[in-house]
C-alpha positions as CSV (number, residue, x, y, z in Angstrom):
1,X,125.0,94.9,201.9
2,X,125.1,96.4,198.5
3,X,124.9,100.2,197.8
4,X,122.0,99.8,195.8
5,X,120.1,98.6,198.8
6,X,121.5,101.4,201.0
7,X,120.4,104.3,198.6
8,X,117.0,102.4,198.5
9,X,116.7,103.0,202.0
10,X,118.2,106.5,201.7
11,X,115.2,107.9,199.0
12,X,112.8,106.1,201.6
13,X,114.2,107.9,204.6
14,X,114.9,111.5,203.2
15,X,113.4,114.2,204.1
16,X,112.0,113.0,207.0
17,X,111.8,114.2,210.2
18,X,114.4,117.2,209.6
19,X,112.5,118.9,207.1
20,X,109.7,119.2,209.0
21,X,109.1,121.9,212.5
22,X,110.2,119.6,215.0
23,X,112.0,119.3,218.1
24,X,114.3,116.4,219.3
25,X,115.2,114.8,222.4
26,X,118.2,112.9,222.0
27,X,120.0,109.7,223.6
28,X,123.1,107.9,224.2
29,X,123.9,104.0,223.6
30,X,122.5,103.0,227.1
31,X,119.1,105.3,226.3
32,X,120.3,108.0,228.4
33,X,119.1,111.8,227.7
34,X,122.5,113.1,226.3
35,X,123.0,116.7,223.9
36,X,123.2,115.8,220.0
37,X,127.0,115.7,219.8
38,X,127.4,112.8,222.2
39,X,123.6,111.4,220.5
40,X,123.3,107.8,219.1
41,X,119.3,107.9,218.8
42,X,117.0,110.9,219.0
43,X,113.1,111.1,219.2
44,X,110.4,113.6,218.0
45,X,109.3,115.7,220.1
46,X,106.5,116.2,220.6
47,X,104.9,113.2,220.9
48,X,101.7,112.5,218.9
49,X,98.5,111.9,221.2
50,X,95.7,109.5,221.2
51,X,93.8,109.7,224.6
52,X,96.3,108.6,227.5
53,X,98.7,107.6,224.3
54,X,101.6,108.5,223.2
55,X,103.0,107.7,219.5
56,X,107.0,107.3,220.5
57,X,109.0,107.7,217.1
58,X,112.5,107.4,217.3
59,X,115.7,107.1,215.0
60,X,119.2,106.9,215.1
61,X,121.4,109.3,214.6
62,X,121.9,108.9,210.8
63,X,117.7,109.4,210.7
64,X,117.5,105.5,210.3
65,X,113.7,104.6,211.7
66,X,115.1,103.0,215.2
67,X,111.1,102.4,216.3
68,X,107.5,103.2,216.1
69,X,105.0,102.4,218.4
70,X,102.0,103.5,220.8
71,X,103.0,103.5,224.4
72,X,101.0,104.7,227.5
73,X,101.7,108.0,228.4
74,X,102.0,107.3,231.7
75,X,104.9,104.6,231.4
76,X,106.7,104.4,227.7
77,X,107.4,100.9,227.9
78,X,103.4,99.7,228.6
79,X,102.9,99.8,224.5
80,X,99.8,99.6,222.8
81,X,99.0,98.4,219.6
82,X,101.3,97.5,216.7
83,X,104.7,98.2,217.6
84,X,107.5,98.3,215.6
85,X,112.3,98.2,216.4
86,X,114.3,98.5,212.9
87,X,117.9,97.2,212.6
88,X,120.6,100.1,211.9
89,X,119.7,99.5,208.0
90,X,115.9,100.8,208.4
91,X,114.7,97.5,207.8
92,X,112.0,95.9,210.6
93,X,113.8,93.9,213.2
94,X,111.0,93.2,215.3
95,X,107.2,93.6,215.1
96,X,104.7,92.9,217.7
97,X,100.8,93.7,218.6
98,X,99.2,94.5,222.0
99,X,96.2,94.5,223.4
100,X,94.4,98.5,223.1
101,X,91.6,99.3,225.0
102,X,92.9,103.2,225.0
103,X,91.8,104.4,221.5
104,X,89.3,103.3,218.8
105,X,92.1,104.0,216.1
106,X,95.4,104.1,216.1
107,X,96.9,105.7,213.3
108,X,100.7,105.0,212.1
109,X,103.1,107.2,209.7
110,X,105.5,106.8,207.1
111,X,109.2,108.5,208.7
112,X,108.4,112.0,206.6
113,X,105.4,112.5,209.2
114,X,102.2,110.9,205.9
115,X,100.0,108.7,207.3
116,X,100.7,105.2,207.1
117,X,97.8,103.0,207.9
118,X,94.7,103.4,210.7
119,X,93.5,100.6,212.3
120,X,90.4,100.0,214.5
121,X,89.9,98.3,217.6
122,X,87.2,96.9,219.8
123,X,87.5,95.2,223.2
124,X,91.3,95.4,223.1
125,X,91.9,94.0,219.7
126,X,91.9,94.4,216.5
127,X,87.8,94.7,214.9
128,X,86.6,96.9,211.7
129,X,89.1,97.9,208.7
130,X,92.5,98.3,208.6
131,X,93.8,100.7,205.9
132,X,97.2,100.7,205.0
133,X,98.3,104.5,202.5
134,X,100.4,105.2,199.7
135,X,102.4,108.5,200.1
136,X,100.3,110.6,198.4
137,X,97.4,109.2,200.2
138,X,96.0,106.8,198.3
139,X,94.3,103.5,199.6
140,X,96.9,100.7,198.9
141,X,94.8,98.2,200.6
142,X,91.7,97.7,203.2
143,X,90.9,94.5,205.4
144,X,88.2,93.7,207.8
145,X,88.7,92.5,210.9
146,X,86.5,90.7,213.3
147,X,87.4,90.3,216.8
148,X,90.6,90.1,216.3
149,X,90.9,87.8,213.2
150,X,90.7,88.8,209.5
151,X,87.4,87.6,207.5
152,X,87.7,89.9,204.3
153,X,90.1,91.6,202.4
154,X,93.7,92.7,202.3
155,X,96.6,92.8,205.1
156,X,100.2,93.1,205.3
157,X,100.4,90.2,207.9
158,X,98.0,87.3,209.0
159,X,101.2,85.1,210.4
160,X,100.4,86.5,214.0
161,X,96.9,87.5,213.1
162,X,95.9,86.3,216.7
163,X,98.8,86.5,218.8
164,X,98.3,89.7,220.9
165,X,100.5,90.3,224.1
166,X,99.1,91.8,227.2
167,X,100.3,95.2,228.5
168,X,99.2,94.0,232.3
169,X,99.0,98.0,233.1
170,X,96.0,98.4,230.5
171,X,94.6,95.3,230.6
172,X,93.9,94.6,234.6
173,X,91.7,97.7,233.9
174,X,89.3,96.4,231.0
175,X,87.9,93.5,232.0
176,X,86.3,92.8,228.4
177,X,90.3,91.9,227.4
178,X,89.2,87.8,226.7
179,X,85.5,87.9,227.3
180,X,84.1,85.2,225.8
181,X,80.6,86.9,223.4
182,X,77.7,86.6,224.7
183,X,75.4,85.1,222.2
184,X,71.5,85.5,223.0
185,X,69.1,83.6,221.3
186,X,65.4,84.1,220.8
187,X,63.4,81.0,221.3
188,X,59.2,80.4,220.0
189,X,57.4,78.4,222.5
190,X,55.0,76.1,220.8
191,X,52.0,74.6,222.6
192,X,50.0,71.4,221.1
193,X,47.3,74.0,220.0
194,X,50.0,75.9,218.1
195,X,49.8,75.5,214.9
196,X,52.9,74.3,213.0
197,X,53.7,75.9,209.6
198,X,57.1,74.4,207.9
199,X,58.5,76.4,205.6
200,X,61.5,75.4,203.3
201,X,63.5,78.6,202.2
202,X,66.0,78.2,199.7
203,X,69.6,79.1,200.5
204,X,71.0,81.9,199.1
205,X,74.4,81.9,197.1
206,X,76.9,84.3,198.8
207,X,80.4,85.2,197.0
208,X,83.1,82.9,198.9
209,X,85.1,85.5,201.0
210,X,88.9,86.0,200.6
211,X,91.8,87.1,202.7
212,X,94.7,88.1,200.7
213,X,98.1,89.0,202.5
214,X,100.3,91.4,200.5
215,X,103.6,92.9,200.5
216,X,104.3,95.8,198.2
217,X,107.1,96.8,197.1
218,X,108.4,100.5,198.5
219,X,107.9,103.8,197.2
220,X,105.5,101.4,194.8
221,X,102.0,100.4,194.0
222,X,103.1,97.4,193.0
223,X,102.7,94.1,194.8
224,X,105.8,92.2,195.3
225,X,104.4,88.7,196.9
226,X,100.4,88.2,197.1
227,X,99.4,85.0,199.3
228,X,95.7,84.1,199.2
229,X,94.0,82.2,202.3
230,X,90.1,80.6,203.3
231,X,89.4,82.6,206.3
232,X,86.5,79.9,207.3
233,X,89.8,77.3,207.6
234,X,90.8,77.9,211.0
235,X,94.6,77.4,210.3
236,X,94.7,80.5,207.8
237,X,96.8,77.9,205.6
238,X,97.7,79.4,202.2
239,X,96.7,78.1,199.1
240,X,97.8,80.5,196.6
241,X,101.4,83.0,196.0
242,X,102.2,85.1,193.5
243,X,105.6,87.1,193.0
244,X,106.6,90.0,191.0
245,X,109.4,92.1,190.5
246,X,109.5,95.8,190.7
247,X,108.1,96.4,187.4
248,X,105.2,94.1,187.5
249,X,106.9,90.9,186.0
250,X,105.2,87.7,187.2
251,X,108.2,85.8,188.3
252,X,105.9,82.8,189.8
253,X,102.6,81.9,190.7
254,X,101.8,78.9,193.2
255,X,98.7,76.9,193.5
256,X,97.3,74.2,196.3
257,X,99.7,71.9,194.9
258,X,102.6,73.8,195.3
259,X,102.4,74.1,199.6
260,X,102.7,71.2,202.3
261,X,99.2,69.6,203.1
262,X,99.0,71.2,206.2
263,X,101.1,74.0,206.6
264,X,102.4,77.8,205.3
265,X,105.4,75.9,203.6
266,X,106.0,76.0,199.9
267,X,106.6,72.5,199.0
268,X,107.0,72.7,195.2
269,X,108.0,76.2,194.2
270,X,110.7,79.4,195.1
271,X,110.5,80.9,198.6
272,X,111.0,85.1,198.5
273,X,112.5,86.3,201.4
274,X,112.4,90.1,201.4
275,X,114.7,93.0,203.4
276,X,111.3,94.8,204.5
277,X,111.0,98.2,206.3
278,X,107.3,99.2,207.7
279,X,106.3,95.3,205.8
280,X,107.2,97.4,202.5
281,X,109.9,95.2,200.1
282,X,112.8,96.7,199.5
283,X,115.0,93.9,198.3
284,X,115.0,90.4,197.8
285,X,117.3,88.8,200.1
């Protein structure tokens, strides 16, 4: 990896943790409490709280994000939410999202302790906005979801926008985790005395919604890859991309034509493949 990746990473990562009032509680290789000499991770401490949650946030030694994630505070490894493991480089390694029934909101944070992005949940999963923050607190984007899947708006990821997995602790204790809606319906009884009025209303025109998945690029306003999607098609498939590079540059810009018939894949066009850290750009790979 090239330096110039490596001191990207570096201006993202300074100053955080360290410069602010905190105390650490640090670990060996096997994740065993150790003193900071013998330290290859360490944690904040203490631990933000959300109801019975616990926000773990922990880096390795070099102050490299390591991972970020709710967790019960009863048991660390029942996680809750969006959760989050980076490679040694900073940039995400693995990201995943549970079922929460703990906390309307969860709120997330850049590695200097600013807010990240809040996002609301109902009956375990994700329902209402998602915002996702610049660091100086801006809104860089806003998306609505409903039950779980995204109808309007703006999000950093739709790939697994309905793949949730269960954390069995939290979950045997809501039974609304799954519940199918209850839809009620009110129904006019009509006799043959009734009488019967027909009346033709005409259909108003509503603005076609749109769900746009984004990917900015770090320490930036600007968007680095836009993908646009029909969230009435149930297969979320894609039907327009857009690229730039750090200064704004178009570098492509991809209609229906350009993706497989019935898929994410880009059949006539270039695929971007991005080193990403909190779904922020950093580099092209």
């Amino acid at each position: 990896m090239n330096n110039k990746i490596l001191n990207l990473i570096l201006i993202f990562t300074v100053g955080c943790s360290f410069s602010q009032n905190k105390d650490f509680k640090y670990f060996d290789k096997n994740w065993q409490e150790t003193i900071k000499d013998k330290a290859f991770f360490y944690r904040i401490m203490p631990s933000k709280k959300i109801d019975n949650l616990v926000l773990i946030e922990d880096f390795y030694i070099n102050k490299t994000p390591q991972f970020q994630g709710y967790s019960l505070e009863s048991d660390e490894n029942s996680h809750v939410g969006d959760i989050v493991w980076y490679d040694e480089n900073g940039f995400d390694s693995s990201v995943y999202q549970y079922y929460n029934v703990s906390a309307p909101v969860l709120t997330y944070y850049y590695p200097n302790g600013k807010k990240l992005r809040t996002v609301e949940y109902k009956k375990g999963k994700k329902d209402g906005f998602t915002i996702l923050y610049h660091q100086d607190g801006t809104v860089l984007m806003k998306g609505k979801y409903l039950e779980g899947k995204p109808v309007e708006g703006d999000f950093e990821d739709i790939s697994t926008w309905d793949d949730y997995r269960r954390n069995e602790s939290e979950v045997e204790t809501d039974s609304t985790i799954d519940a199918d809606p209850v839809v009620v319906s009110s129904v006019e009884v009509i006799t043959k005395d009734s009488p019967v009025e027909v009346t033709t209303m005409p259909k108003k025109k509503t603005a076609k919604k749109i769900v746009k998945q984004k990917i900015f690029w770090i320490n930036s306003k600007q968007v680095a890859q836009e993908k646009w999607y029909d969230p009435e098609n149930y297969r979320m498939y894609p039907y327009k991309q857009m690229n730039y590079d750090v200064n704004g540059k178009l570098l492509q810009s991809i209609d229906k034509s350009g993706f497989e018939e019935y898929g994410n894949r880009i059949s006539n066009g270039i695929f971007y493949c991005y080193y990403l850290q909190n779904k922020f750009a950093v580099a092209i790979k």
